[in-house]
C-alpha positions as CSV (number, residue, x, y, z in Angstrom):
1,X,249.2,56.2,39.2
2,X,246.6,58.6,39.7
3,X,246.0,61.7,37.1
4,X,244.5,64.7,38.3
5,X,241.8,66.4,36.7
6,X,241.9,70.3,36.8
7,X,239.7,73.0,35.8
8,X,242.2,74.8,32.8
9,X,243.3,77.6,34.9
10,X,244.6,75.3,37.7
11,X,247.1,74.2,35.0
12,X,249.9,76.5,35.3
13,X,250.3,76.1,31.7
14,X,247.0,77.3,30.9
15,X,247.1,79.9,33.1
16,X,250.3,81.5,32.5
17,X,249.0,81.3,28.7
18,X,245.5,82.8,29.0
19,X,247.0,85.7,31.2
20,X,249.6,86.4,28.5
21,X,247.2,86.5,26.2
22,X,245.1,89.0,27.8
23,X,248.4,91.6,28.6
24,X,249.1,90.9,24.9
25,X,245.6,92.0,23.8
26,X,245.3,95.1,26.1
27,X,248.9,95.9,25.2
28,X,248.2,95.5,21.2
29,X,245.1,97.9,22.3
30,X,247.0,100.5,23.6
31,X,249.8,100.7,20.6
32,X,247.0,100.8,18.4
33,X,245.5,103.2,19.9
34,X,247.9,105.1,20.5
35,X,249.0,104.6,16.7
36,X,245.3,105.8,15.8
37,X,246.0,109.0,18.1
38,X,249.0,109.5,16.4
39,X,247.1,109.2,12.9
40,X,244.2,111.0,13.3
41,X,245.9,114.1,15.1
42,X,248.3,114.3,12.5
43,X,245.0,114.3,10.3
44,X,242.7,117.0,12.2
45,X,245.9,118.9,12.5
46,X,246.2,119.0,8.7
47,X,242.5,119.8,8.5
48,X,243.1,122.6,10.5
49,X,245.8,123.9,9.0
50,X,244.3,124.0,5.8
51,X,241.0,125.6,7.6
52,X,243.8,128.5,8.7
53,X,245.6,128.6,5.4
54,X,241.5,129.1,3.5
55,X,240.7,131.9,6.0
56,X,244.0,133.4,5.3
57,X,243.5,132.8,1.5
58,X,240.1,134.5,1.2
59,X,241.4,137.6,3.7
60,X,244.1,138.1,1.1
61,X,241.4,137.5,-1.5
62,X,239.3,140.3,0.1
63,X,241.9,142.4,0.5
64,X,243.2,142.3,-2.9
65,X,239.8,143.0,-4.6
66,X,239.5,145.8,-2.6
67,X,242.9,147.4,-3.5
68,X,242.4,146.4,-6.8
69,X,238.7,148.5,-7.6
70,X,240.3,151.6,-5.6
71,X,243.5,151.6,-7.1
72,X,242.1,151.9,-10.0
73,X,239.7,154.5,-9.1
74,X,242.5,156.7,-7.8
75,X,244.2,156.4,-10.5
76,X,241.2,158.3,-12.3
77,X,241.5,161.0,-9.6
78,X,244.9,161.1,-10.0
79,X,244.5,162.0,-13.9
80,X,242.1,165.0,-12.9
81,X,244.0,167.8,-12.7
82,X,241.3,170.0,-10.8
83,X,240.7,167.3,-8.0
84,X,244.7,166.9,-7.8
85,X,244.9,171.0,-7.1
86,X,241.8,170.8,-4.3
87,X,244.2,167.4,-3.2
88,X,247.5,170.1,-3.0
89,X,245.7,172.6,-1.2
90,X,244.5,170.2,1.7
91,X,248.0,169.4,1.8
92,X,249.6,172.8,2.1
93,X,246.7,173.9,4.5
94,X,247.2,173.9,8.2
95,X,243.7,174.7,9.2
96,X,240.2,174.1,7.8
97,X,240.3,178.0,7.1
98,X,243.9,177.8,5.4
99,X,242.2,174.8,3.1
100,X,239.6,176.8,2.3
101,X,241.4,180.3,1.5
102,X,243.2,177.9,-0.9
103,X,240.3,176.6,-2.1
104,X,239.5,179.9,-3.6
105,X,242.4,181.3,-5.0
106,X,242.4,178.0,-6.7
107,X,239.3,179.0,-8.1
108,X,240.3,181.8,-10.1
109,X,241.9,179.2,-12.1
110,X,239.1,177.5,-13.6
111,X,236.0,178.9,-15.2
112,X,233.6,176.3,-13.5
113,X,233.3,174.9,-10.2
114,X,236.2,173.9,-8.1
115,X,236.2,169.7,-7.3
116,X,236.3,168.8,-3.7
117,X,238.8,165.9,-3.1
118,X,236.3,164.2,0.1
119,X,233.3,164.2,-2.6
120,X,234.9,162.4,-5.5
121,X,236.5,160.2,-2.5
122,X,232.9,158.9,-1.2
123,X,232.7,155.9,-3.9
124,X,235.6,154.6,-2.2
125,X,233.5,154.5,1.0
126,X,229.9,154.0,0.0
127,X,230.7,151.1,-3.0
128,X,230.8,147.6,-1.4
129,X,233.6,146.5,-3.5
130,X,236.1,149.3,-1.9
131,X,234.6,149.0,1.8
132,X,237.2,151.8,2.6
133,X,236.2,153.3,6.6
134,X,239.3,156.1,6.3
135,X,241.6,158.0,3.9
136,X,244.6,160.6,5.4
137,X,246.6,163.1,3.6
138,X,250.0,163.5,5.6
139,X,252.3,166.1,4.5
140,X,254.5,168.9,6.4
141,X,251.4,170.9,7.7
142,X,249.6,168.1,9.5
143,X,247.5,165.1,9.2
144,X,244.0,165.2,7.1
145,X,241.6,162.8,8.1
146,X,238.3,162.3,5.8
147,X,235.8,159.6,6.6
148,X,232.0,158.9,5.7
149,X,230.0,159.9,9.1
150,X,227.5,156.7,9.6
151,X,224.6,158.3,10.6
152,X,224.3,161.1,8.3
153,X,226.0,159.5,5.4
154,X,228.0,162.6,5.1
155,X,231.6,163.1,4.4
156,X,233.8,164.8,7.3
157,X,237.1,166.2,7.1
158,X,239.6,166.7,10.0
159,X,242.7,168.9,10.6
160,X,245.9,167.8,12.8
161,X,248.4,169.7,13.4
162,X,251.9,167.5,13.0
163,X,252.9,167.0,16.3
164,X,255.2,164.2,15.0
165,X,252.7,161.5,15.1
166,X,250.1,159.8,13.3
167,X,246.6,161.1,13.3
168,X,244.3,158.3,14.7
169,X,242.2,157.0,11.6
170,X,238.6,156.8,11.9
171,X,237.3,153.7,11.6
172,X,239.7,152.0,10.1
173,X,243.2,149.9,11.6
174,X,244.5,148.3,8.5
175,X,246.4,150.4,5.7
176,X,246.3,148.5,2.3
177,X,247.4,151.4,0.2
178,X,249.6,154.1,0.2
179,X,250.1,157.3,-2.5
180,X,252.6,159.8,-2.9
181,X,250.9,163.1,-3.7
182,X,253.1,164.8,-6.8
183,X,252.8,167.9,-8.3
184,X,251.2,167.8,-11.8
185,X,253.0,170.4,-13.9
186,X,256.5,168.8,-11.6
187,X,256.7,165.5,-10.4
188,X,259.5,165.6,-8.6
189,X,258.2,168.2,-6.5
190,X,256.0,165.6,-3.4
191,X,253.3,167.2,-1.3
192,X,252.6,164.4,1.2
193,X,251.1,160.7,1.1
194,X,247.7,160.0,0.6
195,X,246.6,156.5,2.8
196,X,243.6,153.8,2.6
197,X,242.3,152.3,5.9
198,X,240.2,149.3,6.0
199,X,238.6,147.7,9.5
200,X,240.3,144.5,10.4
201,X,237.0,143.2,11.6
202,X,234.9,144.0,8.0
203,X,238.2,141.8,6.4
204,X,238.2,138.8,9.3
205,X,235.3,139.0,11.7
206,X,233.4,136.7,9.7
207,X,236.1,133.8,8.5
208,X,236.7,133.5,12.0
209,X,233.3,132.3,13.0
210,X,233.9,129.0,13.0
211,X,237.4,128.6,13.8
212,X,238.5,126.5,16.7
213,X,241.8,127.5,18.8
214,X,243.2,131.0,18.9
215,X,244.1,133.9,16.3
216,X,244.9,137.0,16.0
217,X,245.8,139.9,13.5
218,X,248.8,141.8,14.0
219,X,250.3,145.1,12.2
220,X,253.6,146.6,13.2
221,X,253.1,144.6,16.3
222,X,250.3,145.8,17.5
223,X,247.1,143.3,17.8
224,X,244.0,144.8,15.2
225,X,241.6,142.0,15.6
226,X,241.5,138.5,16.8
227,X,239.6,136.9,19.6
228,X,239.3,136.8,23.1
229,X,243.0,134.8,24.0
230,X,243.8,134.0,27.8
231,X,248.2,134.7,28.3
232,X,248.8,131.5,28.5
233,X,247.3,131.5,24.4
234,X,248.7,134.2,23.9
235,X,252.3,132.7,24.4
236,X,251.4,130.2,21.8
237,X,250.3,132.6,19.0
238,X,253.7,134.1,20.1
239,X,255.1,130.4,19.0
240,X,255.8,129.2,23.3
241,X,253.9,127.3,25.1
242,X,252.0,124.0,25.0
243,X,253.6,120.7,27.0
244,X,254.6,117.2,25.5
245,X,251.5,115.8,26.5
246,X,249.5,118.2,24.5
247,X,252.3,120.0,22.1
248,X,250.4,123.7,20.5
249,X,250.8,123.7,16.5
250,X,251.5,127.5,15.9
251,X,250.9,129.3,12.2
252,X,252.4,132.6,10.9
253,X,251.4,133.9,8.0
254,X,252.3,137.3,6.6
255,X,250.4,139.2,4.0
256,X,251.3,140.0,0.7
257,X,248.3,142.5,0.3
258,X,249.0,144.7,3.4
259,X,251.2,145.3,6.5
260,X,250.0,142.7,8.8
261,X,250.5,139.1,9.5
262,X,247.8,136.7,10.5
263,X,248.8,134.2,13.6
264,X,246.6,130.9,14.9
265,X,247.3,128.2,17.3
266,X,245.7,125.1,18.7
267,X,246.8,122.2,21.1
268,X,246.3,118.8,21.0
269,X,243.9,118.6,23.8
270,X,241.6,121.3,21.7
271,X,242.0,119.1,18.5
272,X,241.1,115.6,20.6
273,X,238.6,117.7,22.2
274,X,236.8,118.6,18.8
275,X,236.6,114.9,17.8
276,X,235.4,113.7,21.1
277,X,232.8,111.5,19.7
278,X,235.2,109.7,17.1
279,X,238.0,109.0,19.6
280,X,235.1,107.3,22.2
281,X,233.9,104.9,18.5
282,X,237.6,104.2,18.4
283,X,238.3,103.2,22.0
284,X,235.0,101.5,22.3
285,X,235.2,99.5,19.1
286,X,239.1,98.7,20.2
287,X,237.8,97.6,23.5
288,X,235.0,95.3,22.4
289,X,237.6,93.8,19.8
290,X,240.2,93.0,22.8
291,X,237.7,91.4,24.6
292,X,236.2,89.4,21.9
293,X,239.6,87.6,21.2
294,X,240.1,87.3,24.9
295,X,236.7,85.2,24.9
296,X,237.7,83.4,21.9
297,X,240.8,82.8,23.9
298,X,238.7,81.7,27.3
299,X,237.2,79.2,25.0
300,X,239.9,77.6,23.0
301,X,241.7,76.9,26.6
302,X,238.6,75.4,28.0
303,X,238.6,73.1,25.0
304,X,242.3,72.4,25.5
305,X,241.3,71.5,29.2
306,X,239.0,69.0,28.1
307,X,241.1,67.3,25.1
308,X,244.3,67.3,28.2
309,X,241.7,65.6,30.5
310,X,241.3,63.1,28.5
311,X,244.5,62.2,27.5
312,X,244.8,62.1,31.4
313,X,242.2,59.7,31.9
314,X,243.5,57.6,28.4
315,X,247.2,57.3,30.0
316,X,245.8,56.0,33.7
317,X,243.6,53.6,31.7
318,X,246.4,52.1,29.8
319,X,248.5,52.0,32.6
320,X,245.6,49.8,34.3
321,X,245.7,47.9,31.3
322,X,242.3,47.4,30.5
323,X,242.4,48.8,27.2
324,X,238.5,48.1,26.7
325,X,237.6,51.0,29.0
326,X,239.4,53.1,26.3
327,X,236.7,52.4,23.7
328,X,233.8,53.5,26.3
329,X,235.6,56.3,27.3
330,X,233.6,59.7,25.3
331,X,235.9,61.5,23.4
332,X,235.3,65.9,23.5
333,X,233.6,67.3,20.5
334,X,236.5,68.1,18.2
335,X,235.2,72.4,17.6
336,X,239.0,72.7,15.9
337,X,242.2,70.9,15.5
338,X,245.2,71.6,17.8
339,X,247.9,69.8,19.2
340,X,245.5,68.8,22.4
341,X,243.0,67.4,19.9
342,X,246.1,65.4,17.7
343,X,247.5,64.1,20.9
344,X,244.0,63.0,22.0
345,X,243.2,61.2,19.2
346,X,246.2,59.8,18.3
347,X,246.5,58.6,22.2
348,X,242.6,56.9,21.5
349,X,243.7,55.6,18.2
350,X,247.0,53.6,19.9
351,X,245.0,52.1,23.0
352,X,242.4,50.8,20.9
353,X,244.9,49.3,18.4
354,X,247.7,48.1,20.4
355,X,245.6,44.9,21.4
356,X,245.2,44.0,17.8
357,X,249.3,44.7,17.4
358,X,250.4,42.7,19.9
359,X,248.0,39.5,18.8
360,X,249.0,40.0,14.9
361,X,252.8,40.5,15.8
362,X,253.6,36.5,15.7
363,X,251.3,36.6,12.1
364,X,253.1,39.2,10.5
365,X,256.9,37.5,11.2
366,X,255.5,34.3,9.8
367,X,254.3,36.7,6.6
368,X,257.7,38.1,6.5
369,X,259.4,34.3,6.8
370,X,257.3,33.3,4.0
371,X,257.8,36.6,1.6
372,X,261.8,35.7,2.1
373,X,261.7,32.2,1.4
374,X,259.6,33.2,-2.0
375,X,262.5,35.7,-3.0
376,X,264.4,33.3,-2.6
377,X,263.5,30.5,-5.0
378,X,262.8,33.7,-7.5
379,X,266.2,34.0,-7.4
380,X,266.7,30.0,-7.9
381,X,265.0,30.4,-10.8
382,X,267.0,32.6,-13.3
383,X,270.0,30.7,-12.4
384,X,268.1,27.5,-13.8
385,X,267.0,29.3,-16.9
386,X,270.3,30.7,-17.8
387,X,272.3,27.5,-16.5
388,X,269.8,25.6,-19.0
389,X,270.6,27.9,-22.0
390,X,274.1,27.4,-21.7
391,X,273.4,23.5,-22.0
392,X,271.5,23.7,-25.1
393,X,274.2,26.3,-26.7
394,X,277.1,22.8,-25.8
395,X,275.2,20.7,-27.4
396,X,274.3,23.0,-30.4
397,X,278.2,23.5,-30.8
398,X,278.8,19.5,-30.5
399,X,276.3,19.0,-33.3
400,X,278.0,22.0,-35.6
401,X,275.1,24.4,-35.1
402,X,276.8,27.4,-34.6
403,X,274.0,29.9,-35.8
404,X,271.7,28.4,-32.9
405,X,274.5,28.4,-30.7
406,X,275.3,32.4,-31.0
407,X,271.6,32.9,-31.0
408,X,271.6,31.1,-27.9
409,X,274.3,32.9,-26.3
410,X,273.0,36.9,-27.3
411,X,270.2,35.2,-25.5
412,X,271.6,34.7,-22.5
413,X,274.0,37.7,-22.0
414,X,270.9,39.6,-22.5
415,X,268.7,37.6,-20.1
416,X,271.7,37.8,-17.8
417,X,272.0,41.6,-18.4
418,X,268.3,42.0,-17.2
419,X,268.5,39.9,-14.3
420,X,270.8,42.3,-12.7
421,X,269.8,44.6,-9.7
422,X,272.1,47.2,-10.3
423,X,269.3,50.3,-11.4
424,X,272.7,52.0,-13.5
425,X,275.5,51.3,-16.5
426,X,277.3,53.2,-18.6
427,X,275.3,54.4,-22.3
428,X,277.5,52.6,-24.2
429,X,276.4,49.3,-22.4
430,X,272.7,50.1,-23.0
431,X,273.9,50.2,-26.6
432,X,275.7,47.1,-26.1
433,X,272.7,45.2,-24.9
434,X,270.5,46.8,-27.4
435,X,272.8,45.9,-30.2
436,X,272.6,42.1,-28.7
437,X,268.2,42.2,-28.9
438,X,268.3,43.7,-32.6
439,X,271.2,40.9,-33.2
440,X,268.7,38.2,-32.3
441,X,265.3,39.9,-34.0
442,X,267.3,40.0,-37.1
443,X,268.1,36.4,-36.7
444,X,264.3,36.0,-36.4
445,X,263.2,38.3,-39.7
446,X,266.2,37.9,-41.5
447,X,266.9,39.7,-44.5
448,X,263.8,41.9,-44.4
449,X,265.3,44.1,-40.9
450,X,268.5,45.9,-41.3
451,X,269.8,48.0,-38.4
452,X,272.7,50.9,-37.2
453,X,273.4,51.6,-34.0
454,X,275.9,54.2,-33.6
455,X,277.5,56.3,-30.2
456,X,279.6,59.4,-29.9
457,X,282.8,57.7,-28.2
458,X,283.1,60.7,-26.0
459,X,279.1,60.0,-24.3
460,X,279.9,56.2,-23.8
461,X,280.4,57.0,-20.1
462,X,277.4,58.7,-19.6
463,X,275.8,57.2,-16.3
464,X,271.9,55.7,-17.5
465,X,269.1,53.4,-16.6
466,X,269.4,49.9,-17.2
467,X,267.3,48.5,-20.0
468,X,265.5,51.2,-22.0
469,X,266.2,50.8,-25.2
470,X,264.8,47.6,-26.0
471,X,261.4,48.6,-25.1
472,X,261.6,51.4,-27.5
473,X,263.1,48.9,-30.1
474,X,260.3,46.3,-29.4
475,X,257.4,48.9,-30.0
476,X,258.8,49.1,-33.6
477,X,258.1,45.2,-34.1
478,X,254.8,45.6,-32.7
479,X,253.4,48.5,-34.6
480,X,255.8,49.5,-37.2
481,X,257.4,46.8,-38.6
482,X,256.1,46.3,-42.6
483,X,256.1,42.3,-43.2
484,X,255.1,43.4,-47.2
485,X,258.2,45.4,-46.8
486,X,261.6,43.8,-48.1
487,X,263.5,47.0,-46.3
488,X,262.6,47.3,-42.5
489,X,265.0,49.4,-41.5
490,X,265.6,51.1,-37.6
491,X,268.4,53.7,-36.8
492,X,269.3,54.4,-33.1
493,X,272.3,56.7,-32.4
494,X,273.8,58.9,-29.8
495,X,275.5,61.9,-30.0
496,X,276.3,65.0,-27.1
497,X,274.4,68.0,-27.7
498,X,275.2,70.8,-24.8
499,X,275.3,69.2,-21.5
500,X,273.7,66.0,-22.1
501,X,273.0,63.6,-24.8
502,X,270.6,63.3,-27.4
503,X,269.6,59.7,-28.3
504,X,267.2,59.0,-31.6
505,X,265.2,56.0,-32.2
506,X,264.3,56.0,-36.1
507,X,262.4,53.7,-38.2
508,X,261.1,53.6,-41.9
509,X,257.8,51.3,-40.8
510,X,254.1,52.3,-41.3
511,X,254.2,55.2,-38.8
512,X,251.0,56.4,-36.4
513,X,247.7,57.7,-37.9
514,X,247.8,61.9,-36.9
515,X,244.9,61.6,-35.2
516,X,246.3,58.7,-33.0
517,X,249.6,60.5,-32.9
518,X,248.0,62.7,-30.0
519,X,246.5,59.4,-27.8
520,X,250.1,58.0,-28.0
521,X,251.6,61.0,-26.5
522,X,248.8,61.7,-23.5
523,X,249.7,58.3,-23.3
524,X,253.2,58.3,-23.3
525,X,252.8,62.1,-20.8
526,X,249.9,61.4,-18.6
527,X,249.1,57.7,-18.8
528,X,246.2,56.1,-19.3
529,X,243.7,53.8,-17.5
530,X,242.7,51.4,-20.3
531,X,244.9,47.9,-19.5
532,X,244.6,47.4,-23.4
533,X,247.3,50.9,-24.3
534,X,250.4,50.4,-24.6
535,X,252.6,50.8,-21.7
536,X,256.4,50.9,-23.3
537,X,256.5,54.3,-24.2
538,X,255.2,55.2,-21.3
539,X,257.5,52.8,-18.8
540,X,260.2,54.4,-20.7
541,X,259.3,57.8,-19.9
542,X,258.2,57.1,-16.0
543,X,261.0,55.2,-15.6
544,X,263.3,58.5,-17.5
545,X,261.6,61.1,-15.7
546,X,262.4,59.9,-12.0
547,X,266.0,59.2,-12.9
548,X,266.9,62.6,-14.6
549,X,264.9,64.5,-12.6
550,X,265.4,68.4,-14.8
551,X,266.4,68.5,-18.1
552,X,265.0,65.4,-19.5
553,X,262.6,65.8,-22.4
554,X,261.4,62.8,-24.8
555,X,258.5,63.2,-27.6
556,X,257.8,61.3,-30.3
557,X,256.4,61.9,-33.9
558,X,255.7,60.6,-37.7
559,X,259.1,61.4,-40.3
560,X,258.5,63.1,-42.8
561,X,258.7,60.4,-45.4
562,X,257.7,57.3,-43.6
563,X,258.3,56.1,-40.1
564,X,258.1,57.5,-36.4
565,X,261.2,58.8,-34.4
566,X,261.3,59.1,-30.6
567,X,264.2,61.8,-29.6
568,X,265.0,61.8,-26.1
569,X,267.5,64.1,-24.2
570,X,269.3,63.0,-21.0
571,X,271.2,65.0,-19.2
572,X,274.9,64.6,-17.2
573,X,278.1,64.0,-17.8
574,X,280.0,60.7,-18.2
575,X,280.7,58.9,-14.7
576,X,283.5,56.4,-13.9
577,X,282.0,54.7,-10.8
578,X,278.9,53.1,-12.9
579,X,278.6,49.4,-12.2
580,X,279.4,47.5,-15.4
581,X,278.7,43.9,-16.7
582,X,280.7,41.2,-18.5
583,X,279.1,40.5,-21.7
C-alpha cells in the first residue's frame, strides 16, 4: 500500500496545530499586553498623582510660610498702640478726608509723630517672604483698600463706600489671613476686619509648569488660577466625564492654609499619550517575541514532517518486506527528541532487528528446553543428598551410634529446611533452625562452645526471612571464635520492643580491631567490590532491607568487655498464614 508523502501543512494534523499555535501566541500577546496596559497605567497614574499631591504640598508649603512671617509681623503691629489708633481711625473714616481729620485729633494724643498704618504695612508687601499684593480694612463705614503701586513703589490707599459688597482687592485673589480689629483700652468693643490677599498665580503659576492634564484653583467657587481647560475638561475637574475606553482620574484637594481647594484631572489616553515611546518598546518587543516562538514553532513541525515521512516510507518498506532497504534508508538529523523522533527510531530499530528475531526464535526455545531440563536434575539432586543422609543415620542406629545418628538427622532437617522455596516462616522457626546449626557446631567443638537461644513467646509468630540467622552465627566461628579459649560462648535472643522485634546476636570471642570496625560496617551498609570481604553480614542486611522495607535498622559493634553484638530491629506483627515446615 502506498504512503503518501506531504509537505507538514498538508497534514491536517500539522496544520490545525501550527495555526493553534499561532492564535495562541497572538492571543497570549494581547492578554499580556493588555495586562502591561493595565500595570503600567495603574503606575503613571500613581506617578501622577503623587506629581499633583507635591504641587499641592509645596503650595500649602508656600502658603504657610507666608502666613507664618506676617502673622507674626502683625502681631507686632497689633502690640503698637499708636499704629492700632491710625488702624481705628481708617476704620471709622468714610472718606480719605474723614481719615485724615482723624488722623489729627489723634495727634493731640501723642507728643511725637503719629504712625501711618499703610507705611509700617509695606514689609508685608516689599519682603519676599510675605509676597502680600493687598490688605483691606472692612468695617461699617466702607472698604479700605492699601496696596504697593508697582511702578512707583509707593503705597496707595483706597476708600469704598459700603454698598454691601466687597471692595475688589488689588492685585491679589486669595485671602490667607483674616484679623478682627479690637479696641485697645476695650476689646470687646470690634472696629472691622483687617484681610491679607495673595496672587494665586505668585502661589501656583510656577508648580504647574510641567504638569500634564488639567487644573485649576478654586475659592468660594469661583476659578483664581489654573490653565487653559476646554468644557469637556472642565466636566472632569468637576469629577464627570471621561468614557470606559479612556476613564478621567479626578483629584480634589482642599487647603488647610487658605479658602480654596486645588482640583486636577487626566485621562487615560493623556497618560498613554505621555509614554508613547514605552508602550511602542512594549508592543514591539511583544511582537518580535510572538513571532519568534511562531518560527520556532514553523521549525519543530517541519522536523516532525520529516521524522512522519519516514516512518511512512519505513511502514511501506516493511510491508514490501524487504527489510534490507530499511538499513539504506537515511534517517533525519535528530535536532530534539519528540514523539515523531521515538516513533522513528523505534520503527528503524524493529525493521532492522526483526530478521535476526525471527532466525534466533527456534535457538532461544531450544535454550529455554535446556535451562528446564537443568532445573530439573537440580532438583534431583537434594533429594539424593538428603535420601542418602537418612541411610547413613539407619545404619548408625543399627550399629548403636546414636550421637552420629542425631548429628545426622539436625543435619538433615536443616539441609531440608534450606532447600525450601518458600522466601517466609514464622521467627520462632528461624530460631528453631538456628538452634538445630549451633546443636551440630557444638557437637563439632564440644565443650569449648556453650550457647542460649531465647524468644519472647508473644513474637514467635512474627512473619520473617528464611535462613538468617545462621549466617550471622557462622561469622562468629569464622572470626570470633577463641580456640585458646575454654568458654566460647554466643547469646541470640528475641524480645518485642514497640512495634517490632529486636533480635541480638552476642558473643564473648576476640571482637573487631576499631579501626576495622568502620570497614565491616561500609561493608555490611554500602558493600564492597573486593571478592576477598566478607559477604554474610552484608547478605544479611541486603537480603533484611528488601523484605522490611521502613523500619528496619541493623548495626553492629565491639561489647564492652569482650566480644561483638549485631542488634537488628524488624518490624510487624505476628501473621498466621506464614508457611511452616515439619522439623
Amino acid at each position: 500500500m502506498r504512503k503518501d508523502r506531504k509537505p507538514f501543512l498538508k497534514y491536517r494534523i500539522h496544520r490545525k496545530k501550527f495555526f493553534y499555535h499561532l492564535l495562541t501566541a497572538v492571543l497570549l500577546c494581547v492578554i499580556l499586553l493588555a495586562g502591561l496596559l493595565v500595570f503600567f497605567s495603574g503606575s503613571w497614574e500613581n506617578q501622577y498623582s503623587q506629581a499633583v499631591q507635591k504641587n499641592f504640598l509645596e503650595a500649602e508649603q508656600r502658603l504657610g510660610s507666608i502666613e507664618a512671617w506676617s502673622e507674626a509681623y502683625i502681631e507686632e503691629i497689633y502690640r503698637n498702640r499708636n499704629v492700632m489708633d491710625d488702624t481705628k481711625a481708617m476704620l471709622n473714616a468714610e472718606t480719605y478726608d474723614d481719615y485724615m481729620k482723624l488722623r489729627g485729633e489723634n495727634s493731640k494724643n501723642y507728643e511725637y509723630q503719629l504712625a501711618y498704618l499703610p507705611g509700617k504695612l509695606k514689609r508685608l508687601f516689599v519682603n519676599p517672604q510675605a509676597n502680600i499684593r493687598c490688605i483691606t480694612l472692612e468695617g461699617e463705614n466702607g472698604v479700605k483698600t492699601i496696596w504697593l503701586d508697582p511702578v512707583s513703589n509707593d503705597m496707595r490707599l483706597k476708600f469704598e463706600q459700603n454698598d454691601g459688597q466687597e471692595a475688589e482687592p488689588c492685585y491679589g485673589d486669595l485671602a490667607i489671613l483674616i484679623y478682627t480689629v479690637r479696641d485697645s483700652t476695650a476689646v470687646s468693643n470690634v472696629y472691622g476686619q483687617m484681610r491679607l490677599w495673595v496672587s494665586s498665580e505668585d502661589i501656583f503659576g510656577e508648580l504647574q509648569a510641567d504638569q500634564m492634564g488639567v487644573w485649576e484653583v478654586l475659592s468660594q467657587g469661583e476659578v483664581l488660577t489654573g490653565g487653559e481647560v476646554t468644557d469637556k475638561e472642565k466636566e472632569w475637574l468637576e469629577g464627570n466625564g471621561g468614557f470606559r475606553l479612556s476613564p478621567v482620574v479626578f483629584w480634589r484637594l482642599e487647603s488647610a492654609q487658605a479658602d480654596y481647594e486645588y482640583r486636577a484631572a487626566v485621562d487615560y489616553l493623556t497618560l498613554l499619550g505621555r509614554h508613547e515611546s514605552t508602550l511602542w518598546v512594549v508592543i514591539v518587543a511583544l511582537v518580535l517575541i510572538a513571532a519568534g516562538g511562531v518560527f520556532v514553532d514553523y521549525l519543530g513541525l517541519r522536523q516532525d514532517e520529516k521524522f512522519l515521512n519516514y516512518i511512512m516510507g519505513t511502514l511501506e518498506t516493511m510491508e514490501e518486506g524487504d527489510f534490507s532497504r530499511i538499513r539504506q534508508r537515511k534517517f533525519p538529523v535528530q535536532q530534539k527528541e519528540n514523539e515523531y523522533s521515538l516513533i522513528a527510531s523505534a520503527l528503524r530499530d524493529v525493521g532492522l532487528e526483526l530478521e535476526t528475531y525471527i532466525k534466533t526464535e527456534y535457538i532461544l526455545k531450544m535454550k529455554e528446553q535446556e535451562t528446564e531440563m537443568r532445573a530439573l536434575q537440580h532438583q534431583i539432586n537434594p533429594h539424593f543428598l538428603y535420601n542418602t543422609l537418612e541411610m547413613i543415620r539407619s545404619q548408625s542406629l543399627q550399629s548403636g551410634d546414636i550421637r552420629t545418628a542425631d548429628a545426622i538427622e539436625m543435619l538433615g532437617a536443616l539441609y531440608r529446611a534450606r532447600m525450601n522455596k518458600h522466601k517466609s516462616i514464622h521467627l520462632k522457626e528461624e530460631f528453631h533452625y538456628l538452634e538445630l546449626y549451633l546443636k551440630i557446631m557444638q557437637l563439632r567443638y564440644g565443650e569449648g562452645f556453650l550457647y542460649q537461644v531465647e524468644l519472647e513467646p508473644e513474637v514467635e509468630n512474627v512473619e520473617t526471612l528464611n535462613f538468617w540467622l545462621q549466617p550471622l552465627a557462622e561469622n562468629f566461628f569464622s572470626h570470633g571464635y577463641d580456640r585458646a579459649s575454654e568458654f566460647n560462648l554466643l547469646i541470640v535472643t528475641g524480645h518485642k520492643e514497640g512495634d517490632g522485634v529486636r533480635i541480638q546476636v552476642v558473643d564473648n570471642g576476640r571482637g573487631i580491631d576499631p579501626q576495622e570496625l568502620e570497614t565491616v560496617r561500609r561493608n555490611m551498609y554500602e558493600g564492597n567490590d573486593d571478592p576477598d570481604a566478607d559477604i554474610g553480614l552484608r547478605n544479611v542486611y541486603m537480603r533484611l532491607s528488601y523484605f522490611y522495607p521502613e523500619g528496619f535498622s541493623m548495626t553492629i559493634g565491639n561489647n564492652e568487655e569482650s566480644g561483638v553484638g549485631v542488634s537488628i530491629f524488624i518490624p510487624g506483627k505476628a501473621v498466621e498464614d506464614v508457611h511452616t515446615f515439619n522439623s
